[in-house]
Each structure stands twice: as C-alpha cells, then as structure tokens.
C-alpha positions as semicolon CSV with decimal commas, in nm:
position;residue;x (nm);y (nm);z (nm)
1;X;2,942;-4,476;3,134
2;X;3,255;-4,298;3,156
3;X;3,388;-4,002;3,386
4;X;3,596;-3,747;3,293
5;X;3,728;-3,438;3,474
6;X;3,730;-3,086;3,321
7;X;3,871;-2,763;3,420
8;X;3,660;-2,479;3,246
9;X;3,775;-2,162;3,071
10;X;3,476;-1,966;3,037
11;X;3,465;-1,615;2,849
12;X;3,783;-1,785;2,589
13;X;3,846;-1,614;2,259
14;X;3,745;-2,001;2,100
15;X;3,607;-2,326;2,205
16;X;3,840;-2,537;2,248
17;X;3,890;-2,884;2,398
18;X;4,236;-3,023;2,505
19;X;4,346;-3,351;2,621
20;X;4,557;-3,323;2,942
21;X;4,554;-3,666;2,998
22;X;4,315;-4,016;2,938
23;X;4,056;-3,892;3,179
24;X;4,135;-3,524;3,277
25;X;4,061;-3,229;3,003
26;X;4,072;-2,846;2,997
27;X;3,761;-2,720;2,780
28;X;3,710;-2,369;2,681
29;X;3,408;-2,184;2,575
30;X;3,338;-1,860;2,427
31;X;3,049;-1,833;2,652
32;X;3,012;-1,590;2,975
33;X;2,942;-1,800;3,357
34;X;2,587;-1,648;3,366
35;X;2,253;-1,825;3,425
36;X;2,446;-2,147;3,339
37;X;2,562;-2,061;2,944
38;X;2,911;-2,193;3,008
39;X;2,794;-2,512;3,130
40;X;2,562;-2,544;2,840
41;X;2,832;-2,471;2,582
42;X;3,065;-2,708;2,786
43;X;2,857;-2,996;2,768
44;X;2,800;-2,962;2,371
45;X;3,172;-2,954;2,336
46;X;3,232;-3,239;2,498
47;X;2,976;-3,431;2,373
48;X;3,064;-3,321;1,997
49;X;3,434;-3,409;2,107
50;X;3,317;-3,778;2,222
51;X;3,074;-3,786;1,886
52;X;2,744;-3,873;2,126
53;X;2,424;-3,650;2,188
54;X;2,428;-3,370;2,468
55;X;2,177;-3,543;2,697
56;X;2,423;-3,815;2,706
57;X;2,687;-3,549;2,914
58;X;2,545;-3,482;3,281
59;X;2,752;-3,230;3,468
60;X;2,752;-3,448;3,801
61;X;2,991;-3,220;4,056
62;X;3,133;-2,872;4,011
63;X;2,864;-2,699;3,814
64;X;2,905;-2,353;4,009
65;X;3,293;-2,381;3,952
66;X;3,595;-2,392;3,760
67;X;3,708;-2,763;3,786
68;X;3,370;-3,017;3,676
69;X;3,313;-3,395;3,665
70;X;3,105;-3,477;3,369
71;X;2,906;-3,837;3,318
72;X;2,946;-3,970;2,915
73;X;2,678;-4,215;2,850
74;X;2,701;-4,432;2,519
C-alpha cells in the first residue's frame, strides 16, 4: 500500500498529473467539484499514472477539499 498526497485542480483546461516530489503530486482534471466528478476523474488519473485499476485508489482524507490523501493498493 502506498500513500500519496495530492493537491487538486478541478475545472483545468487538461488532465494533468505532476510530480512535486516522491510522495506529494498536483493532479488536474477537466472535471467540475460537483456531486463528486472531480474526485472520480482524480482517482482514474492517478491510478492510470501508477498503471493499477481505479478500485485500487481510495480517497482516504480530503475528499470535500483541495489538498487529498489517496491509498494505492498493488
């Protein structure tokens, strides 16, 4: 399992996923914060960015706000 901290650009002109650092990435979606889309779109980057499925990314803190910590299993 591995942790990784994201600060989320929702409503971006692309998705787009960039490093910061080892654990600590800014991620941003084309998505709007409504009804959860942005989270949804987040966690398929991410998981398409680590190459594993999108059930194995869990939003475990932050999912009403900008800065998230995300669970990678596998």
């Amino acid at each position: 399992m591995r942790r990784i901290f994201i600060k989320a650009r929702a409503g971006a002109r692309r998705n787009e996923v960039k490093r910061v650092d080892e654990t600590h990435f800014v991620v941003s979606v084309t998505e709007a914060p409504e009804k959860g889309r942005a989270n949804e779109a987040i966690a398929e980057l991410i998981a398409e960015h680590f190459g594993v499925s999108k059930s194995s990314v869990q939003i475990v803190a932050g999912a009403s706000g900008r800065n998230k910590v995300l669970e990678i299993v596998g």
